[in-house]
C-alpha positions in Angstrom: -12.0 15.2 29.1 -13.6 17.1 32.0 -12.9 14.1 34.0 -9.5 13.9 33.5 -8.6 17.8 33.9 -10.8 17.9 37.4 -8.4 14.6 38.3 -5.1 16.7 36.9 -6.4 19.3 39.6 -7.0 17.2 42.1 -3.9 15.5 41.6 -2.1 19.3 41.9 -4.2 20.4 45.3 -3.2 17.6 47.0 0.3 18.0 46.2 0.2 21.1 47.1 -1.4 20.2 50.5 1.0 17.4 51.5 4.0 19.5 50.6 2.9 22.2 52.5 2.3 19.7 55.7 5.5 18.1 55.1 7.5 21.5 55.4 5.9 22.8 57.9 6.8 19.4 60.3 10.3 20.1 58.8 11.1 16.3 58.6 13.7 16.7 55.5 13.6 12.7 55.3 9.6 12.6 55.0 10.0 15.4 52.3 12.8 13.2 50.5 10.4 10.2 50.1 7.5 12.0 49.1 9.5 14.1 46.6 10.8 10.8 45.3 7.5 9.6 44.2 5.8 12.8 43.0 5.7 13.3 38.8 8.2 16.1 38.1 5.7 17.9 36.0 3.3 18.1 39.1 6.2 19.9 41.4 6.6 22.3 38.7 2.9 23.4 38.6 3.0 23.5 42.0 6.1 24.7 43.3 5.7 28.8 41.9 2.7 28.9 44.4 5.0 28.3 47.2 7.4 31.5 48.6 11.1 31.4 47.3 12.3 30.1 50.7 10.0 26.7 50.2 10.9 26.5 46.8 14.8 26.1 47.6 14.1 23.3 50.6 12.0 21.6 47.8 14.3 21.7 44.8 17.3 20.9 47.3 15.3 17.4 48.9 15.2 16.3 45.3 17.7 14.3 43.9 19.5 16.1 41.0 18.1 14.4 38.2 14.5 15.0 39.1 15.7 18.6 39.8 17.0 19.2 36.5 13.4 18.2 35.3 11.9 20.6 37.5 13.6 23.4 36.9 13.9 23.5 33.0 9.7 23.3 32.7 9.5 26.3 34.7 10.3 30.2 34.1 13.6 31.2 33.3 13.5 34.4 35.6 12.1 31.9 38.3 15.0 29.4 38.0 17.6 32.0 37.9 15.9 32.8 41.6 16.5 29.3 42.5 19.7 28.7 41.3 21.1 31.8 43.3 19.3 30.5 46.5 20.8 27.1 46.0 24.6 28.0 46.0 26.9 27.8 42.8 28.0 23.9 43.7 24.3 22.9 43.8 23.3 24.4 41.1 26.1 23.4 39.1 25.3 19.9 40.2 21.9 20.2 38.9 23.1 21.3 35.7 25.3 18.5 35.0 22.0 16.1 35.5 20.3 18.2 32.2 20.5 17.0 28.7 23.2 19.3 27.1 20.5 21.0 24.8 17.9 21.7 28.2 21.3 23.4 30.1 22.3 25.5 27.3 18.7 26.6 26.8 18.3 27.6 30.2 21.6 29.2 30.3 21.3 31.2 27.8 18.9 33.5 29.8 20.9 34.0 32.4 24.1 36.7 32.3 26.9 35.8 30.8 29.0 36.0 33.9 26.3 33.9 35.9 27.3 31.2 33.1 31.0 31.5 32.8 30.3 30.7 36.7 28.3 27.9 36.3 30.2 26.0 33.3 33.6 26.5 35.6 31.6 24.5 38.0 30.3 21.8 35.7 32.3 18.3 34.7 34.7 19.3 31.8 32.6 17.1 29.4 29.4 18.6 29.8 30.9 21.9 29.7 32.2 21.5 26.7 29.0 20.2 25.1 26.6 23.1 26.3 29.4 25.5 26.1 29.0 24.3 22.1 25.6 24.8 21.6 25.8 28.2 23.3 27.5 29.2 20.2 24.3 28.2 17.8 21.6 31.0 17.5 18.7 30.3 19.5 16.1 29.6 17.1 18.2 27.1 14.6 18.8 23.8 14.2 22.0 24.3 16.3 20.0 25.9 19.3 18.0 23.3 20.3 19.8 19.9 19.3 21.5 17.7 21.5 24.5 16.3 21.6 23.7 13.3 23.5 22.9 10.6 21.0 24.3 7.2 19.9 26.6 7.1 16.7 28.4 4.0 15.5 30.7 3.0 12.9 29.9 2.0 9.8 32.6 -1.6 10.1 31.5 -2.3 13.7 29.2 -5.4 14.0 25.8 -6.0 15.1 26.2 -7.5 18.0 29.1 -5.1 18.9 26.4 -2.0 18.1 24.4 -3.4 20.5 26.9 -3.8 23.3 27.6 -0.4 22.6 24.0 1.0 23.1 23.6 -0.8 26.4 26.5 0.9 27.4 25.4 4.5 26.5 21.4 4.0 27.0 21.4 5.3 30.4 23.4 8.9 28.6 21.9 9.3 25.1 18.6 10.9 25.4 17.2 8.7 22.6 18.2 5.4 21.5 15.5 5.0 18.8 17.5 5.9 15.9 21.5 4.9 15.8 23.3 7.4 13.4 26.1 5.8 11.0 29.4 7.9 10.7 32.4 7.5 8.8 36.0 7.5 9.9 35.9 11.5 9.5 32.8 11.3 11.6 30.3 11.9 8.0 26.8 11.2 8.6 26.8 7.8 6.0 23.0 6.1 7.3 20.9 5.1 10.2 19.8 2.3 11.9 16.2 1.8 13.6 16.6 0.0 17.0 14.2 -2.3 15.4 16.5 -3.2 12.6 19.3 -3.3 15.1 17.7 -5.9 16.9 16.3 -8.1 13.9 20.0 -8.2 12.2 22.0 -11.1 11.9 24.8 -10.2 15.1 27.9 -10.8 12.9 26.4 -8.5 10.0 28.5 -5.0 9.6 26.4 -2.2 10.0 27.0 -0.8 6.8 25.2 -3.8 5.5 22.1 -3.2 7.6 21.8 0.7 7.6 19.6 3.0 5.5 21.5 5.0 3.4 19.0 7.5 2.6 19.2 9.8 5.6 17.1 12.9 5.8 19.1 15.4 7.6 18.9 19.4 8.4 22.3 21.7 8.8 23.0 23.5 12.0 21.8 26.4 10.3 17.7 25.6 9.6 15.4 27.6 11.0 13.7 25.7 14.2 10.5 26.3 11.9 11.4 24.1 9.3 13.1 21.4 11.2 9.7 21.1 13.0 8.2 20.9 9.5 10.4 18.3 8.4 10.2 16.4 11.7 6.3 16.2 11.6 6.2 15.6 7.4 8.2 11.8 8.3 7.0 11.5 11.5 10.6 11.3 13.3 11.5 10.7 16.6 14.8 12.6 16.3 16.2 13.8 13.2 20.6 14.3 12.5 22.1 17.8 12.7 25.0 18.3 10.3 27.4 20.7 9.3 28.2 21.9 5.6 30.5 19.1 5.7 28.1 16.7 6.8 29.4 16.2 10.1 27.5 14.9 12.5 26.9 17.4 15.1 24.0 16.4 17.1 20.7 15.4 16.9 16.7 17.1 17.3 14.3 15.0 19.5 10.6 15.2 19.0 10.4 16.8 22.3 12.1 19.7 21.3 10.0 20.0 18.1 7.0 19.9 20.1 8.3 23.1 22.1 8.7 24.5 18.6 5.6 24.4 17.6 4.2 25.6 20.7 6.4 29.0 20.1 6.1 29.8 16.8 2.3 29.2 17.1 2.5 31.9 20.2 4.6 34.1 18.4 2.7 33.9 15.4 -1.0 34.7 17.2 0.2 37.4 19.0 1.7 38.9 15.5 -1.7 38.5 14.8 -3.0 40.4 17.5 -0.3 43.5 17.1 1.6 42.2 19.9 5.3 42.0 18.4 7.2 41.5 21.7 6.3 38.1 22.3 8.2 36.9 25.1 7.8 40.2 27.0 3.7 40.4 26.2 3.2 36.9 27.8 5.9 37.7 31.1 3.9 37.6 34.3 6.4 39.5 35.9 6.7 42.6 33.3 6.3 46.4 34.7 2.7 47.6 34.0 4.4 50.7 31.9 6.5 48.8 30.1 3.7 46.1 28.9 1.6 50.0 28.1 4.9 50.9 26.0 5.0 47.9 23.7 1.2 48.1 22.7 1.2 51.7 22.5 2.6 52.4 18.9 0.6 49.7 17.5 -2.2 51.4 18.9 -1.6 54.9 18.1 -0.7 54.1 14.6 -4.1 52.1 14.1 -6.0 55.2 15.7 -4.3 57.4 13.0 -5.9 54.8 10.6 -9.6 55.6 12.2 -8.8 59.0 11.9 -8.5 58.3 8.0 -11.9 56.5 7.7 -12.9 59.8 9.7 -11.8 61.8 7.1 -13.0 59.6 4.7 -17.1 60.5 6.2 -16.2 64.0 6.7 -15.5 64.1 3.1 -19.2 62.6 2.2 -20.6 64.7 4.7 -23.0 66.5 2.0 -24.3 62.8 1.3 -25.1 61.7 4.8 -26.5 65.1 5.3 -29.0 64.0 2.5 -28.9 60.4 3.3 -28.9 60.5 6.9 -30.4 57.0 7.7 -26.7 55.8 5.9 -25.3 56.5 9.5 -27.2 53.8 10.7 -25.7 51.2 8.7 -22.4 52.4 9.1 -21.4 50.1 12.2 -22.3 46.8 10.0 -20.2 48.3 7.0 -17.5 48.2 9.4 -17.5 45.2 11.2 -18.6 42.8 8.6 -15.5 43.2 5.9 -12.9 43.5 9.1 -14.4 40.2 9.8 -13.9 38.9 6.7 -10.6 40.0 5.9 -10.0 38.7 9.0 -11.1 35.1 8.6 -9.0 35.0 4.9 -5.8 36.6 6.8 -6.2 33.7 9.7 -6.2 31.0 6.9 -3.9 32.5 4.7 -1.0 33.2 7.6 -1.6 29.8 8.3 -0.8 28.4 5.0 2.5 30.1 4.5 3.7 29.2 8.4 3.1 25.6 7.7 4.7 25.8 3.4 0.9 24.3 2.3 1.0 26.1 -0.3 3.9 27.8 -2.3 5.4 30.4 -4.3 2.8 28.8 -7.3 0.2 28.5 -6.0 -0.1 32.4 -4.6 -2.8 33.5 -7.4 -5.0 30.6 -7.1 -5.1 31.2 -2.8 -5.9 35.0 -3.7 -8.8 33.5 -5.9 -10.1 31.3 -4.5 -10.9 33.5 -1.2 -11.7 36.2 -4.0 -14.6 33.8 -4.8 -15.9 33.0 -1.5 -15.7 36.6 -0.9 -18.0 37.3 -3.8 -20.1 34.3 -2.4 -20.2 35.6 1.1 -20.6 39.3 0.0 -24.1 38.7 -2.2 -25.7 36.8 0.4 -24.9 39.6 3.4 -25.3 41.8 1.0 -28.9 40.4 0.6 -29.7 40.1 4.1 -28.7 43.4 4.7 -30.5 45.0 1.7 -33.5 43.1 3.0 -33.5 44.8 6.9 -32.6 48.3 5.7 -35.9 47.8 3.4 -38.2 46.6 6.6 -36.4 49.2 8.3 -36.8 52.1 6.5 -39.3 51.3 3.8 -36.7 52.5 1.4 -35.7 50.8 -1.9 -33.1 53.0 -2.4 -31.8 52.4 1.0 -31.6 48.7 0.6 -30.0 48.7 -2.8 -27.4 51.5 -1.2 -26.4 49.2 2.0 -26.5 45.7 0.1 -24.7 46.6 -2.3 -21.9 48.5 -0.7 -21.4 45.6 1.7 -21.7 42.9 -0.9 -18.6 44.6 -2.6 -16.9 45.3 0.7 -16.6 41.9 1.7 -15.5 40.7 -1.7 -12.8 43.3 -1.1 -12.5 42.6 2.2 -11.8 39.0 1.7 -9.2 39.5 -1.3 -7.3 41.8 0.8 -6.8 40.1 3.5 -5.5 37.1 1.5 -3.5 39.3 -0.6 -2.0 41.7 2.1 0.1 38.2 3.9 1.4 37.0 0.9 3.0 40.5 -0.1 4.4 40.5 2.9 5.9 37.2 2.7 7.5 37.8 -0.7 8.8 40.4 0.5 10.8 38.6 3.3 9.2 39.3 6.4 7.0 37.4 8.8 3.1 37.6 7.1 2.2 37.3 10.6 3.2 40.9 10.9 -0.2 41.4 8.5 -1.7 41.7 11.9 -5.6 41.8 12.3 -6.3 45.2 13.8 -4.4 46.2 10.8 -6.2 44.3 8.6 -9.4 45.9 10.3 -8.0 49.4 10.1 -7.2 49.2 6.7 -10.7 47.8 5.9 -12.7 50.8 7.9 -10.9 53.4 5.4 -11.7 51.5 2.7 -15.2 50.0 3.7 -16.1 53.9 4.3 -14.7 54.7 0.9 -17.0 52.5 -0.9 -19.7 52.9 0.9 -20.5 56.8 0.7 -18.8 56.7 -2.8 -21.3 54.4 -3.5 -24.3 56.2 -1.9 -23.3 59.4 -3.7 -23.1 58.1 -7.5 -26.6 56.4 -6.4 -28.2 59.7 -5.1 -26.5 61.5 -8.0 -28.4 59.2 -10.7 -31.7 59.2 -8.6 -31.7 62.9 -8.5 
């Protein structure tokens, strides 16, 4: 693996080199042929290194194709830039080379009279087909299909199908799947290029298809179509209305860009940070990025200002017990951790539907257990030190005890905490961890000195 990344670099300096060299001898032909051989996902890594200027003699050398592929892997504020520099018939030309979905996702960034602009530009048909899927929201089945696929009729023939796909291979952007439809244009089956090929040329499609189609309406949540896309293993799965119209399809590509941003979203959920696209922009004011952290923050300090209380309140038992102070970092930190580690897993469970409605109280459980599990053994440890420590029974039982218990609460909470959330409606994501941790210093502070005070109430 190390091999191969120092090669990806390589492969990136020296594109970055020649291009470079090449504009700087400002032979547009050289640049042309060069371009035309250079992987489009290697100009994009490079090309935001370069000034603005560079970047428009770059993106217009290429051909429009290659500059559609460009521009869509690289960030939307960024493109925007180019697509002013490059004058509205260029850019429009570029556009036209996108698949429908890529356009309308990039458009969709942009102002609405930058757009209007741009589709008046455009070739009537492709207008018309990202100006459609402008109208879906952004993060449902509708907002990233395309409508560039291959659908047949269920009476046409074999060998007529096939005539058909060689005709619209070089426009569809898959041909692995052929979608059956209906005189009312109903999704009826689907046909594998595979079975396409082995089938007897004067057979009628409807006698070769699958009937059985797994579908998703316009509506799904991106989330799920992803789900349902990686639980069969598809290539591209049919987008339908409540009608079962086939609108469009969702290409494996696009549920791999899915993935990737509901797994950033949710991580930085996790980490407090709700403003997802904003947190990770490069480009974002230094007060602003301060603004969006800042009530998280203050809110999680008023919760430390709680487990503040909480020792002010047992103040009369740490004057007695002084050495407890000593300890009170590890009551901390160990059941944060732990509720922690059970929040991870159990956010993870509900993002991906492992586990359901039914099985809530055995996930609670079973993290209940390997709290109880994990508690007795720190517990032990820690009992252990505070005895070599500080010589002191009591001291030991005190500590071990409180932080065996902690962590067995620790871990049941932070299982429990997500799923509340969840049945509630909301994103358990939004059981963040410094909350989690918060939460866990009040209480691990509550048990703790409780527990030292019955003990020293007892003993004396």
């Amino acid at each position: 693996m190390t091999l191969q990344g120092g090669m990806a670099v390589d492969r990136a300096q020296e594109v970055r080199e020649t291009l470079r060299a090449l504009l700087a001898e400002a032979e547009v032909q050289k640049l042309k042929e060069y371009l035309a051989e250079v992987h489009y996902a290697d100009l994009a890594e490079v090309l935001p290194e370069l000034n603005l200027v560079q970047q428009i003699r770059i993106v217009r050398a290429l051909e429009p194709r290659k500059a559609a592929e460009v521009l869509f892997e690289l960030d939307r504020r960024q493109v925007q830039l180019l697509l002013e520099g490059l004058g509205p018939q260029r850019s429009a030309l570029i556009l036209r080379e996108m698949p429908a979905d890529d356009a309308a996702d990039l458009l969709s960034e942009l102002p609405s009279s930058v757009v209007e602009g741009y589709l008046k530009l455009m070739g009537a048909a492709e207008a018309e087909d990202v100006q459609e899927l402008l109208g879906y929201e952004a993060d449902t089945a509708g907002g990233i299909m395309t409508t560039e696929f291959v659908a047949i009729h269920e009476e046409a023939t074999v060998e007529e199908t096939i005539e058909a796909v060689r005709k619209a291979a070089g426009e569809a952007e898959t041909i692995y799947y052929l979608y059956v439809v209906d005189a009312q244009n109903r999704l009826v089956g689907v046909v594998s290029l595979r079975e396409l090929i082995l089938a007897r040329p004067g057979a009628r499609i409807g006698e070769v298809m699958q009937t059985n189609v797994v579908s998703v309406n316009v509506g799904t949540d991106q989330e799920d179509v992803a789900r349902i896309v990686a639980k069969y293993d598809f290539l591209a799965i049919p987008v339908v209305d409540h009608h079962n119209t086939l609108l469009g399809i969702v290409t494996v590509d696009d549920v791999l860009d899915v993935v990737a941003e509901e797994s950033t979203e949710d991580f930085l959920r996790v980490s407090a940070n709700i403003e997802e696209e904003e947190a990770l922009d490069p480009h974002l004011n230094v007060w602003r990025r301060a603004a969006r952290r800042l009530p998280w923050l203050v809110a999680l300090l008023l919760g430390e200002l709680i487990a503040g209380n909480v020792i002010q309140r047992f103040s009369d038992t740490l004057q007695t017990m002084y050495v407890l102070a000593f300890f009170m970092t590890a009551m901390a930190g160990g059941p944060g951790n732990a509720a922690t580690q059970s929040l991870a897993l159990v956010v993870r469970g509900l993002a991906t539907r492992e586990y359901g409605p039914r099985d809530f109280l055995r996930v609670v459980w079973r993290e209940a257990q390997a709290g109880i599990v994990v508690g007795l053994v720190s517990g032990i440890v820690l009992a252990a030190a505070a005895f070599l420590w500080q010589q002191s029974a009591l001291i030991g039982l005190v500590v071990g005890l409180a932080l065996a218990v902690n962590i067995a609460v620790a871990t049941t909470i932070g299982s429990l905490v997500p799923i509340m959330v969840y049945r509630l409606g909301a994103d358990p994501a939004l059981a963040s961890g410094p909350f989690i941790t918060t939460l866990m210093d009040v209480i691990s502070m509550s048990i703790y000195f409780g527990l030292a005070s019955v003990v020293l109430f007892y003993v004396h």
